[in-house]
TORZA-179540 format. One line per 2 residues: number of its first residue (from 0); for each residue z, x, y of C-alpha. Coordinates in steps of 0.25 Angstrom, whole numbers, padded with zeros to 4 digits. Last residue first. Layout:
NUM> Z X Y; ...
This chain:
553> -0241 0185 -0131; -0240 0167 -0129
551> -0251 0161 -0121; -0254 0166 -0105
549> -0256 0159 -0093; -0243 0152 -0094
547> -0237 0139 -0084; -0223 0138 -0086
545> -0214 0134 -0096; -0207 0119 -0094
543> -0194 0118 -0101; -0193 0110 -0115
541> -0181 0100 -0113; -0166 0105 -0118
539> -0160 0107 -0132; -0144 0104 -0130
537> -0135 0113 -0128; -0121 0111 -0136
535> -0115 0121 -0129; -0110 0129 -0142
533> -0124 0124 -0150; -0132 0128 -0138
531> -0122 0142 -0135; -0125 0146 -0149
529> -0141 0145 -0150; -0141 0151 -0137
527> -0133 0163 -0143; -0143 0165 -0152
525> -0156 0164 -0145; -0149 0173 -0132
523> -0147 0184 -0145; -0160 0184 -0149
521> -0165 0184 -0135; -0157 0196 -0132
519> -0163 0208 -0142; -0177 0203 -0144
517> -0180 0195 -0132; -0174 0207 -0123
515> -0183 0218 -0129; -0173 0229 -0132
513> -0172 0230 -0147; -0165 0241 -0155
511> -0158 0249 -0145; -0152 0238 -0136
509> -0149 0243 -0121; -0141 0231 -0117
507> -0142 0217 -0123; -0142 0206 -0113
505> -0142 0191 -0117; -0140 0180 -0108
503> -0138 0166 -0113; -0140 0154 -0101
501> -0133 0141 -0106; -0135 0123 -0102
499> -0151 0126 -0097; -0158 0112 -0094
497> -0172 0115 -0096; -0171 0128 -0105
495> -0161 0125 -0115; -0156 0135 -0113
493> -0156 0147 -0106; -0159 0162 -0107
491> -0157 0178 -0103; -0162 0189 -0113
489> -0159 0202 -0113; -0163 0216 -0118
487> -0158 0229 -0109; -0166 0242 -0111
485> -0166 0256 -0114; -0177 0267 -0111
483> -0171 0271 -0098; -0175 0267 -0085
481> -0178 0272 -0069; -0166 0280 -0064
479> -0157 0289 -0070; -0146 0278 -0072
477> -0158 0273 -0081; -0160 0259 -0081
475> -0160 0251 -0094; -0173 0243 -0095
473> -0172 0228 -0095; -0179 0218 -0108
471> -0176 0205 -0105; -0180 0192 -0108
469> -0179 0177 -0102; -0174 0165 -0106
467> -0176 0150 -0107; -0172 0142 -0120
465> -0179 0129 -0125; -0172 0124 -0136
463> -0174 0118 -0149; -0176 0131 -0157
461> -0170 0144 -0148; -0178 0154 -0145
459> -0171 0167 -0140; -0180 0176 -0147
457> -0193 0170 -0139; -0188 0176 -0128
455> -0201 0184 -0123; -0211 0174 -0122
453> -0214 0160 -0129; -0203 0151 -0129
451> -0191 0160 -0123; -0200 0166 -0112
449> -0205 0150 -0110; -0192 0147 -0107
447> -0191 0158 -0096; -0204 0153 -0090
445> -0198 0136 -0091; -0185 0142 -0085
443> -0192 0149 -0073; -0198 0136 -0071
441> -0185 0126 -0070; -0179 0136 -0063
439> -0190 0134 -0052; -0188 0120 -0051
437> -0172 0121 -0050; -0175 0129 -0039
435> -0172 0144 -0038; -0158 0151 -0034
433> -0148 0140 -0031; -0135 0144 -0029
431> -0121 0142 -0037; -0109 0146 -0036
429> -0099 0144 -0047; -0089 0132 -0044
427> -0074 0138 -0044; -0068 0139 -0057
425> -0060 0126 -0062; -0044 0124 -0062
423> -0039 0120 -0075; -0025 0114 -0073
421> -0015 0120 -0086; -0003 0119 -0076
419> -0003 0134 -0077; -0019 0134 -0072
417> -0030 0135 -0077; -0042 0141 -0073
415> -0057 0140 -0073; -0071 0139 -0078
413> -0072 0155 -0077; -0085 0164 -0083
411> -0094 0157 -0072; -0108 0164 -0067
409> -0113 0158 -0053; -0124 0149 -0053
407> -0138 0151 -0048; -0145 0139 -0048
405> -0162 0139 -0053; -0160 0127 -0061
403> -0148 0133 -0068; -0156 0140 -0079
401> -0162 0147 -0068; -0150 0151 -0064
399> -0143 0153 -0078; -0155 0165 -0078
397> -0150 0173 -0066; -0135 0170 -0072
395> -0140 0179 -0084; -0144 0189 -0077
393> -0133 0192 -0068; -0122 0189 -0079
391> -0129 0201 -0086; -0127 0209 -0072
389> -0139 0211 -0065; -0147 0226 -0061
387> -0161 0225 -0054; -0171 0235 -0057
385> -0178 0230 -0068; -0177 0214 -0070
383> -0193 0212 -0069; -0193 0208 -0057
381> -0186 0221 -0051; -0194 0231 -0057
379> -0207 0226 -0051; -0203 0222 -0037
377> -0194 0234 -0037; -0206 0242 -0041
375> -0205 0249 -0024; -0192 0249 -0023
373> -0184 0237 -0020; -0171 0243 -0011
371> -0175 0234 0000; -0173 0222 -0008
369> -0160 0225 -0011; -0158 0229 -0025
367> -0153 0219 -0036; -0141 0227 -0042
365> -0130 0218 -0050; -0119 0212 -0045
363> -0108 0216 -0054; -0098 0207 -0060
361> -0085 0218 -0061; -0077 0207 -0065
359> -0080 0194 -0069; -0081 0181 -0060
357> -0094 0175 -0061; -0097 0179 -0047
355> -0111 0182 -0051; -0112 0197 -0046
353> -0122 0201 -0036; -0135 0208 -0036
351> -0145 0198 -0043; -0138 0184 -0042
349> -0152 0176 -0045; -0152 0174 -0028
347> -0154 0189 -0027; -0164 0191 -0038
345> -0170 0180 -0029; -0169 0188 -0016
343> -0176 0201 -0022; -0187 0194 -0030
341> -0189 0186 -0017; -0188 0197 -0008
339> -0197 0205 -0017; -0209 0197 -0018
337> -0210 0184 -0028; -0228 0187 -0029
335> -0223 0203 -0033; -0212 0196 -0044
333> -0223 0190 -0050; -0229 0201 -0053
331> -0219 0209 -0058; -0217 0197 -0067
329> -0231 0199 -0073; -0228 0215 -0074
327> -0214 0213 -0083; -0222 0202 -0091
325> -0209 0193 -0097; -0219 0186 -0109
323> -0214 0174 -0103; -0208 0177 -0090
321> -0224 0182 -0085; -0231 0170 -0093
319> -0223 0162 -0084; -0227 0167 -0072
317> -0241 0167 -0077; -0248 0178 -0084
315> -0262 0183 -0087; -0261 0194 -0096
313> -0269 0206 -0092; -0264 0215 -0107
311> -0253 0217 -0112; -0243 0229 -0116
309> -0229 0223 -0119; -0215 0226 -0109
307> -0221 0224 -0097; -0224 0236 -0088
305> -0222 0243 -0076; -0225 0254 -0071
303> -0221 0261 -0060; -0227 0269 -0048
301> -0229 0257 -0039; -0229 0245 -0048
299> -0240 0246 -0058; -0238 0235 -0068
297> -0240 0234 -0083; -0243 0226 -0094
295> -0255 0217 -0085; -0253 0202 -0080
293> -0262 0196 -0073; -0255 0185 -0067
291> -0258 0169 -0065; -0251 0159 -0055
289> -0249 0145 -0064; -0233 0147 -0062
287> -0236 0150 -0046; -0229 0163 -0042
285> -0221 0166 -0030; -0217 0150 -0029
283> -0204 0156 -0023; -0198 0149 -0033
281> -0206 0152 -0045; -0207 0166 -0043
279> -0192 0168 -0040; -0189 0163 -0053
277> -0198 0170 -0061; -0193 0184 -0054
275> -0179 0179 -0057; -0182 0175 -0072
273> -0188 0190 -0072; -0175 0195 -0072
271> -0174 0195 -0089; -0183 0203 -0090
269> -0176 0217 -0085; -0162 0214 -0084
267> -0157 0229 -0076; -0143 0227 -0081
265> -0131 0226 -0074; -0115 0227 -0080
263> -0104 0220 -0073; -0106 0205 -0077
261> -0110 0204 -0091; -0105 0220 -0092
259> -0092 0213 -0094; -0079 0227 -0091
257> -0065 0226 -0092; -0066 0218 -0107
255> -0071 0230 -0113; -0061 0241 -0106
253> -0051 0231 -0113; -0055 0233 -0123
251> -0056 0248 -0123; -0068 0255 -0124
249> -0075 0265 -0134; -0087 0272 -0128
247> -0101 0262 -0127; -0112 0260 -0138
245> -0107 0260 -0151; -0094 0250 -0143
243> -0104 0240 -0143; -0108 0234 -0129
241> -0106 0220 -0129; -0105 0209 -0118
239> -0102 0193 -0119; -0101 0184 -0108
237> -0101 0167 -0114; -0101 0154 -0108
235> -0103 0158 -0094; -0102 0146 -0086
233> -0113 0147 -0073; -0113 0132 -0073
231> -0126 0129 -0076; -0132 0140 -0081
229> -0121 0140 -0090; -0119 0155 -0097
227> -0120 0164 -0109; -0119 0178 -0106
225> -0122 0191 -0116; -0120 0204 -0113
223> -0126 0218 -0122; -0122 0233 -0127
221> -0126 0245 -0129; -0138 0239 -0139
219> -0138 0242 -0154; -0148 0231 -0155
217> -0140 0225 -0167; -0127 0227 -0160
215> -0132 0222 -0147; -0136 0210 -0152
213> -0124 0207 -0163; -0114 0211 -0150
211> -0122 0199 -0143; -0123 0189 -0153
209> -0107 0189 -0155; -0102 0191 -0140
207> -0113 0180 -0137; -0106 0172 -0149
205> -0093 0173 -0146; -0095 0170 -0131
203> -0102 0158 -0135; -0090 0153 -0143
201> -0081 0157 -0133; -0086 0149 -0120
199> -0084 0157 -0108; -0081 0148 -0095
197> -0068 0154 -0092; -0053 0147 -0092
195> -0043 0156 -0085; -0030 0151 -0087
193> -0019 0154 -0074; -0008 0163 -0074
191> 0007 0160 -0077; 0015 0161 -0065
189> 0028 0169 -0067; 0042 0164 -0066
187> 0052 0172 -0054; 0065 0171 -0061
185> 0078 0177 -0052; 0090 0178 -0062
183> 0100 0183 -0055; 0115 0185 -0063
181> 0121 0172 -0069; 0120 0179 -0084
179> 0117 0196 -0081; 0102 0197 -0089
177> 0103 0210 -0099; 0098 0223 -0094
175> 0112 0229 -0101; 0116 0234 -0085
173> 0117 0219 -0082; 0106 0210 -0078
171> 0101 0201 -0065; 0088 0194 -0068
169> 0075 0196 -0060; 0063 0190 -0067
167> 0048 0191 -0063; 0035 0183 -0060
165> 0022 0186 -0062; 0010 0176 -0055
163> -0002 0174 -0065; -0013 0184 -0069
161> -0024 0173 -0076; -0027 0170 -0063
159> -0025 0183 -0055; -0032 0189 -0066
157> -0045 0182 -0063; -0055 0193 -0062
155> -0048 0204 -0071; -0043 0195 -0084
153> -0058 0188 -0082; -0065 0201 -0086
151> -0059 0215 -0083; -0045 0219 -0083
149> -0035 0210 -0079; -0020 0217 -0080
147> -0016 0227 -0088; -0028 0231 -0093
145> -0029 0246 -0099; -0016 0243 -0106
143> -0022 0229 -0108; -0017 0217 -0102
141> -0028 0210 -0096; -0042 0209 -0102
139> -0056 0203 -0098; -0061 0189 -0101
137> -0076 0191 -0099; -0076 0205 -0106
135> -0068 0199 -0118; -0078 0188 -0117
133> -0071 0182 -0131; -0077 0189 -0142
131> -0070 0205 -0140; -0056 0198 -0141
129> -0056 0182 -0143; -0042 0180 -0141
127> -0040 0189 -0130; -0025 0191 -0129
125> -0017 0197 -0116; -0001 0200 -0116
123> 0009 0191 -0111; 0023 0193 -0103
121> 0038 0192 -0107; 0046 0202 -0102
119> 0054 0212 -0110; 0066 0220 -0107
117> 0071 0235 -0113; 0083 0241 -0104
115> 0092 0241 -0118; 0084 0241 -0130
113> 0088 0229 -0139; 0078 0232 -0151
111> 0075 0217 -0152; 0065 0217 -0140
109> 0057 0228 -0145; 0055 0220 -0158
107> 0052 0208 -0148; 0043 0216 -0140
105> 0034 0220 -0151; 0034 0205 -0156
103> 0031 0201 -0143; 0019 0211 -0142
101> 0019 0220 -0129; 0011 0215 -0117
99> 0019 0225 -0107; 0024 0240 -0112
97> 0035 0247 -0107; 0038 0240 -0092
95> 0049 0245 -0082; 0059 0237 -0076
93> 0071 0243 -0068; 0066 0254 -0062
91> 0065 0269 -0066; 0061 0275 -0078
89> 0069 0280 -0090; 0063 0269 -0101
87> 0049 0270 -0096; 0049 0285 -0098
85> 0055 0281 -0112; 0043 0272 -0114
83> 0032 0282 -0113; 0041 0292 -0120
81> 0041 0283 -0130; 0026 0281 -0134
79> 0021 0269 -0134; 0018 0258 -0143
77> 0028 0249 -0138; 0036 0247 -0151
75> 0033 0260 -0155; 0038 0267 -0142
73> 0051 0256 -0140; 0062 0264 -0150
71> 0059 0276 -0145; 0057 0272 -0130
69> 0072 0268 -0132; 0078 0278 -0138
67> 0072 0288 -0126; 0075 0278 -0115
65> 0091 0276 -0122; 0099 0267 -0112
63> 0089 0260 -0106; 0094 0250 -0094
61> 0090 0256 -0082; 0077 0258 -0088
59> 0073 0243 -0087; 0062 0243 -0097
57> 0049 0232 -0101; 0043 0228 -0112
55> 0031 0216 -0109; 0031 0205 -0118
53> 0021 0197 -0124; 0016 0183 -0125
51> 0001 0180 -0127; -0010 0179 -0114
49> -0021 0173 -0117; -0038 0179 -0116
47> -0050 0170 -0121; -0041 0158 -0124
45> -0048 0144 -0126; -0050 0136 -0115
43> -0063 0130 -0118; -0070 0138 -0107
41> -0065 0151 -0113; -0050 0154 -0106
39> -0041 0166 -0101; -0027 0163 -0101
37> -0017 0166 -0091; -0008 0177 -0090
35> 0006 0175 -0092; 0014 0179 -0079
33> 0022 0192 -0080; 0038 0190 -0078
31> 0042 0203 -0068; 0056 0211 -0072
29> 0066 0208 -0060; 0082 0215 -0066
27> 0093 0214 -0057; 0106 0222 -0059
25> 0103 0236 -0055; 0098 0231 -0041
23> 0106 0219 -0040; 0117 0233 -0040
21> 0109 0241 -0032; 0107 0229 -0020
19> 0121 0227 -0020; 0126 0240 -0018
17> 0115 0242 -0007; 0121 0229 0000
15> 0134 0234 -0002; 0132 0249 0002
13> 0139 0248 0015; 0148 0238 0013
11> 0154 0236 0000; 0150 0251 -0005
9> 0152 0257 0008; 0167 0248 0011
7> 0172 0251 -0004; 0169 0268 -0001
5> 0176 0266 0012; 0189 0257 0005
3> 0187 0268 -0008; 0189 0280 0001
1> 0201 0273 0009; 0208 0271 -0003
């Protein structure tokens, strides 16, 4: 008696608060309730990525009476192996998960086996409705095996949007596992996550994914980008890139969508980046429009040579004349009458050397070289879009610039977010600066028109409008140093010319057939134009004014 009185006064005493504490232990069950993920939307609100139901499998190995029967009769439904499962089944702990994002048919056959210890939560699993066509590099991906959570694209950089707030479920049970009626029931509900609506339009999309794949395919290029954007309001209506698996190692998808060389790979852009030279001309009043050069096929500039890219003769040449027909030597001259500061600080006000804030990841800044870094054929190389390296979003927000009336706007690939109560909250106003004047805008479009109308981008005609571009034909570096023999064809351009409503850039990379940017890219620009005119319902604009010429048509 006296035993059982000391050992009743430990176990109501002394261990009383331990005893307790064991027993809510064994008895209370917290398993966490995942938020659903919101949606990600084109500008119409149509899904580009939703989340569907499914469940997530989960154990309490306290209560598995057979792990190795158990795994058995689990593997094929789960689609693992069962010794995978059973190390799962004789763990430690009270919740364990199997497999998450399974099949709710799946679920419910596992579900109808009555396995003791076994539980299911309700959660969803990823879609992407549009696959390979819908900016899968702009949207991202989340929920992969690879991915659990955001990876890449617009799933990474607004995951705590679209995440939501999970909540979790604590329930008092008996040793079956099954709920104890009037015991605690503690339910902390989940925050569903917010829409994300982007500024993509999926028509546009489509088609630039189309054309572009066609292009690279027939040039059997690596790979290539395309962007269609407002120069207005810095929208992006369509980002699509394509690099064929010919020409790359098998990936994953979702290694695809991780990565958008639109914004993370840079390219020496050649041609194209003489609208900045142009430009800086013109303002600074570097140049007069009238002023006339002596324009030979090739340059001396220290020990290098440089030439353009067809054997002539003296021409004589006006600024004009010089963007027209795209003389490398006659916009080396120009640039010399600019000076390197102004080249250098220019290139800086375009957004050379830093990322546009348009809100991917992994945006890269680019490589504009300090001043002081300019070697001595700096001031030749560098005019002429050699020896600096943009981003494709880079360049072709350089052009929407100019389109704009000379302001810089920052790139947007987000309108907004709604939230639960269905309340659409707008994006924050993109920033803007004003690079050149409106007047000088206005110049510079009337030169890169006339490139369309009688110069190098003749391919990107398009009857009934007047279209302002410009082409470019970059030399791959070498990771050697100086250059290889490949090259880099684009072609950047807006319409209509005087009052600019979209800005098309089209860079194909490394293309094997043909590499001359008006013969590979300005096709492509012509066709895509033609869709976003009828899709925007554009109309035809005035005819720009071209510049002053001291030449006739080559």
């Amino acid at each position: 008696m006296v035993l059982i009185f000391t050992r009743l006064v430990f176990l109501q005493i002394k261990d009383a608060e331990a005893l307790v504490d064991r027993g809510e232990n064994q008895r209370l069950s917290t398993v966490p309730l995942h938020a659903e993920r919101g949606s990600i939307l084109d500008r119409y609100g149509r899904e580009m990525a939703l989340s569907l139901e499914a469940s997530a499998v989960y154990v309490d190995p306290r209560y598995v009476e057979d792990p190795a029967a158990t795994a058995d009769k689990l593997a094929p439904l789960l689609e693992m192996r069962p010794m995978e499962i059973q190390a799962k089944l004789m763990g430690s702990g009270h919740f364990v998960y199997l497999k998450r994002q399974v099949d709710k048919v799946v679920a419910d056959r596992i579900e109808g086996l009555e396995l003791p210890g076994i539980g299911f939560l309700r959660e969803s699993k990823r879609y992407y409705p549009s696959g390979a066509w819908g900016a899968p590099q702009v949207v991202g991906i989340h929920g992969s095996e690879d991915c659990p959570t955001g990876c890449g694209g617009l799933e990474l950089t607004f995951d705590d949007v679209l995440a939501g707030v999970d909540g979790e479920r604590t329930q008092e049970i008996d040793p079956g596992g099954r709920p104890i009626p009037q015991g605690v029931s503690v339910l902390r509900p989940p925050v569903p996550g917010q829409d994300l609506m982007t500024t993509i339009d999926p028509e546009l999309q489509y088609q630039a994914q189309v054309a572009l794949e066609h292009a690279v395919d027939q040039n059997d290029a690596k790979g290539g980008t395309v962007i269609m954007m407002s120069p207005k309001t810095g929208e992006i209506f369509a980002m699509a890139t394509y690099y064929p698996p010919a020409k790359k190692k098998d990936v994953e998808e979702s290694v695809e969508r991780t990565t958008n060389p639109a914004v993370t790979n840079v390219y020496e852009p050649g041609s194209v980046n003489k609208v900045i030279t142009a430009s800086a001309a013109v303002q600074e009043g570097a140049v007069d429009l009238r002023e006339v050069f002596h324009v030979y096929d090739s340059i001396d500039v220290y020990d290098y040579t440089i030439h353009d890219a067809e054997s002539h003769g003296m021409e004589r040449m006006m600024l004009g004349d010089i963007i027209t027909h795209s003389s490398n030597v006659g916009t080396i001259m120009v640039a010399k009458q600019v000076g390197s500061e102004d080249m250098a600080s220019y290139l800086a006000k375009f957004g050379y050397g830093q990322p546009t804030g348009v809100g991917l990841p992994g945006e890269s800044g680019g490589i504009l070289p300090q001043i002081y870094e300019w070697s001595g054929t700096s001031m030749a190389t560098i005019p002429i879009g050699q020896g600096v390296s943009v981003t494709p979003l880079q360049m072709v927000n350089v052009y929407a610039t100019v389109a704009n009336g000379g302001v810089w706007t920052q790139p947007q690939i987000v309108k907004g977010t709604i939230d639960g109560g269905g309340v659409f909250h707008p994006a924050p106003e993109p920033e803007r600066r004003r690079v050149i004047s409106a007047d000088s805008a206005e110049t510079v479009t009337g030169m890169l028109s006339k490139v369309v109308a009688e110069g190098t981008g003749t391919n990107a005609q398009i009857p009934g409008y007047w279209v302002a571009g410009k082409t470019g034909t970059a030399m791959v570096p070498s990771p050697m140093g100086g250059y290889t023999n490949k090259f880099v064809g684009s072609f950047i351009g807006y319409l209509p010319a005087s009052d600019p409503e979209v800005v098309i850039g089209v860079i194909i990379d490394e293309p094997s057939v043909q590499y001359f940017g008006g013969t590979v890219a300005a096709p492509v620009f012509q066709q895509l134009a033609k869709q976003a005119i009828a899709r925007l319902r554009i109309p035809p604009g005035e005819r720009p004014d071209f510049p002053p010429s001291a030449m006739g048509k080559r």
